[in-house]
C-alpha positions in Angstrom: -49.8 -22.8 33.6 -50.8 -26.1 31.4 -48.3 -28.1 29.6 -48.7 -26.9 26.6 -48.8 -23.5 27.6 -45.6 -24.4 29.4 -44.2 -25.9 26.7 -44.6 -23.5 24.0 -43.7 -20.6 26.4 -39.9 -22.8 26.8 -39.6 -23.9 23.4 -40.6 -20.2 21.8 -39.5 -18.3 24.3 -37.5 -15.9 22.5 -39.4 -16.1 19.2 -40.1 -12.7 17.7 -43.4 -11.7 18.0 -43.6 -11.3 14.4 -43.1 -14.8 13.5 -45.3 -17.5 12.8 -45.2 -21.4 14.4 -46.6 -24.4 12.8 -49.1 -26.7 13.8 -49.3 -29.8 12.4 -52.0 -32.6 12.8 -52.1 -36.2 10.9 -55.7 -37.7 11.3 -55.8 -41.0 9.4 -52.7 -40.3 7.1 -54.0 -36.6 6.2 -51.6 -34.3 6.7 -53.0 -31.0 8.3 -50.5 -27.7 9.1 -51.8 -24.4 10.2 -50.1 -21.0 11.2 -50.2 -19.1 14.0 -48.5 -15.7 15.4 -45.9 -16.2 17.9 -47.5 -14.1 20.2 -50.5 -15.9 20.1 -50.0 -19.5 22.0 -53.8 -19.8 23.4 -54.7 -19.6 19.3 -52.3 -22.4 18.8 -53.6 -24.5 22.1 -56.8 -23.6 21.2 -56.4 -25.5 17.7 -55.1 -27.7 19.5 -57.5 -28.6 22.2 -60.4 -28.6 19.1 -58.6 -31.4 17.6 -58.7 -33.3 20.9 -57.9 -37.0 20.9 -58.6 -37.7 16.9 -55.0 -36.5 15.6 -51.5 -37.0 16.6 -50.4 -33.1 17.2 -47.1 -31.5 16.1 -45.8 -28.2 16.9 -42.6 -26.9 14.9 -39.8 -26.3 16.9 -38.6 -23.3 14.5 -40.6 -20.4 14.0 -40.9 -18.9 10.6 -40.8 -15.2 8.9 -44.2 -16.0 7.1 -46.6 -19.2 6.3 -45.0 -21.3 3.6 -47.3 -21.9 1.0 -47.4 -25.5 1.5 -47.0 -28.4 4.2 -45.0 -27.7 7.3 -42.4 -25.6 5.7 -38.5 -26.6 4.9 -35.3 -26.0 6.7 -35.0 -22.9 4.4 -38.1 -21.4 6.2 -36.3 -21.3 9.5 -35.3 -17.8 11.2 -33.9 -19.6 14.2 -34.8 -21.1 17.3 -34.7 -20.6 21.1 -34.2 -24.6 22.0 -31.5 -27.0 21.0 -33.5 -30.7 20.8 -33.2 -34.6 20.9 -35.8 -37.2 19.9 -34.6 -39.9 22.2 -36.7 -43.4 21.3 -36.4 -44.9 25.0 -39.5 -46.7 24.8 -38.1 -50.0 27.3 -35.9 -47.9 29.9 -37.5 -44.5 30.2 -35.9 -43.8 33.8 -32.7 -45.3 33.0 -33.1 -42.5 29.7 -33.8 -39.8 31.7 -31.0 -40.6 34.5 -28.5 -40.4 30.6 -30.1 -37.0 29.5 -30.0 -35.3 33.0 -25.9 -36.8 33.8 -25.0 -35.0 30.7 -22.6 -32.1 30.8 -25.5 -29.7 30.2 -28.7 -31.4 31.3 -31.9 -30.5 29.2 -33.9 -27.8 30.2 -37.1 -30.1 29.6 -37.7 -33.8 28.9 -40.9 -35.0 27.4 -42.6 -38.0 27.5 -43.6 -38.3 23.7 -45.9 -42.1 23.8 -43.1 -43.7 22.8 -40.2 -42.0 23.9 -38.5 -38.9 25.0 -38.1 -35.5 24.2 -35.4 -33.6 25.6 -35.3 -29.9 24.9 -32.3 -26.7 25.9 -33.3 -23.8 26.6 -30.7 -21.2 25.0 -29.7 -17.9 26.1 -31.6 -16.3 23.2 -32.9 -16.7 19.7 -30.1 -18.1 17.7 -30.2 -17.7 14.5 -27.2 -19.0 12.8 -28.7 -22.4 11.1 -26.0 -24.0 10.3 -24.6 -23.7 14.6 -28.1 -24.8 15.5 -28.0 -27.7 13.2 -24.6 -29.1 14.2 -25.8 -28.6 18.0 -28.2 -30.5 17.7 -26.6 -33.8 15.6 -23.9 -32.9 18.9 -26.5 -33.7 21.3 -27.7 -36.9 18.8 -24.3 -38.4 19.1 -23.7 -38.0 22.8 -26.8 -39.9 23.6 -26.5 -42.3 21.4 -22.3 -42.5 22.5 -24.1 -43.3 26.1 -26.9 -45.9 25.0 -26.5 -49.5 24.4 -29.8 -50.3 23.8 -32.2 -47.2 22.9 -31.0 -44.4 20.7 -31.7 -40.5 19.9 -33.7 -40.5 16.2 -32.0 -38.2 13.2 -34.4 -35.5 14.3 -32.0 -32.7 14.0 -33.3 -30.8 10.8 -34.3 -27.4 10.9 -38.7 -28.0 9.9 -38.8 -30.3 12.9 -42.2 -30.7 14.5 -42.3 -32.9 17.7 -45.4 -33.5 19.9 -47.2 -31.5 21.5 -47.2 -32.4 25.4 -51.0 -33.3 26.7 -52.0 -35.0 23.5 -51.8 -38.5 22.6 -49.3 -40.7 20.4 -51.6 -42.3 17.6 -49.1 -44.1 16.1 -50.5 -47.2 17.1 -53.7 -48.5 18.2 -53.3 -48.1 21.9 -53.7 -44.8 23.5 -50.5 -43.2 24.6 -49.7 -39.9 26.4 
């Protein structure tokens, strides 16, 4: 299994099949999101892979009941989600991040390596989809890395029309290459 096959099996795992995940791609400041079942992962990868190394790739984290009409969707478009996430910016002290997320009382069920930083996803026990709980989870999670970093924090990336990177591409954000 690739990583992004791996990936998107973990962070949709209990998606229903009827639901649509995002994809969203920034090439030079334009903004590009597209739809795809959540059944259908090798569509998504396959978007994905097309793009190659010209875009900095996104992938929302909650699935939605149909395609908004426009951009990425909002927090309204959410039906749920089977992961609970952090956005951890430990771009000097990645071990030393990793050693914080994994001593926590619940250690992530993933953690990936964003460019920049970290992303630390958990795995729940089923599709949630009681917003609000998900919501305040995931601040939780925020505040109790950020309680147990001095230098490097988790980002306000707790919002329900998330997208985070999609492992196996690179970070764009700068002009150096990153994984």
């Amino acid at each position: 299994m690739t990583q992004m096959q791996q990936y998107l099996a973990t962070i949709h795992k209990y998606a229903p099949s009827d639901a649509f995940i995002g994809l969203t791609t920034i090439v030079n400041q334009r903004v590009t999101n597209q739809w795809f079942p959540a059944n259908k992962h090798s569509d998504l990868i396959s978007a994905a892979l097309k793009i190659g190394n010209r875009a900095n790739v996104y992938v929302r984290l909650t699935p939605v009941a149909k395609p908004p009409v426009y951009g990425r969707g909002t927090e309204d478009d959410a039906i749920g989600t089977s992961v609970l996430w952090v956005d951890y910016d430990a771009y000097l002290h990645q071990v030393e991040a990793i050693a914080t997320l994994l001593a926590m009382p619940q250690a992530p069920t993933m953690i990936v390596n964003s460019g920049f930083g970290l992303h630390a996803y958990w795995l729940l026990d089923q599709f949630c989809t009681d917003l609000d709980a998900i919501k305040a989870c995931n601040i939780g999670l925020m505040q109790a890395v950020n309680n147990t970093s001095l230098e490097e924090y988790a980002d306000s990336c707790f919002d329900l029309a998330r997208v985070l990177r999609l492992p196996a591409t690179n970070n764009l954000k700068t002009d150096d290459l990153f994984e």
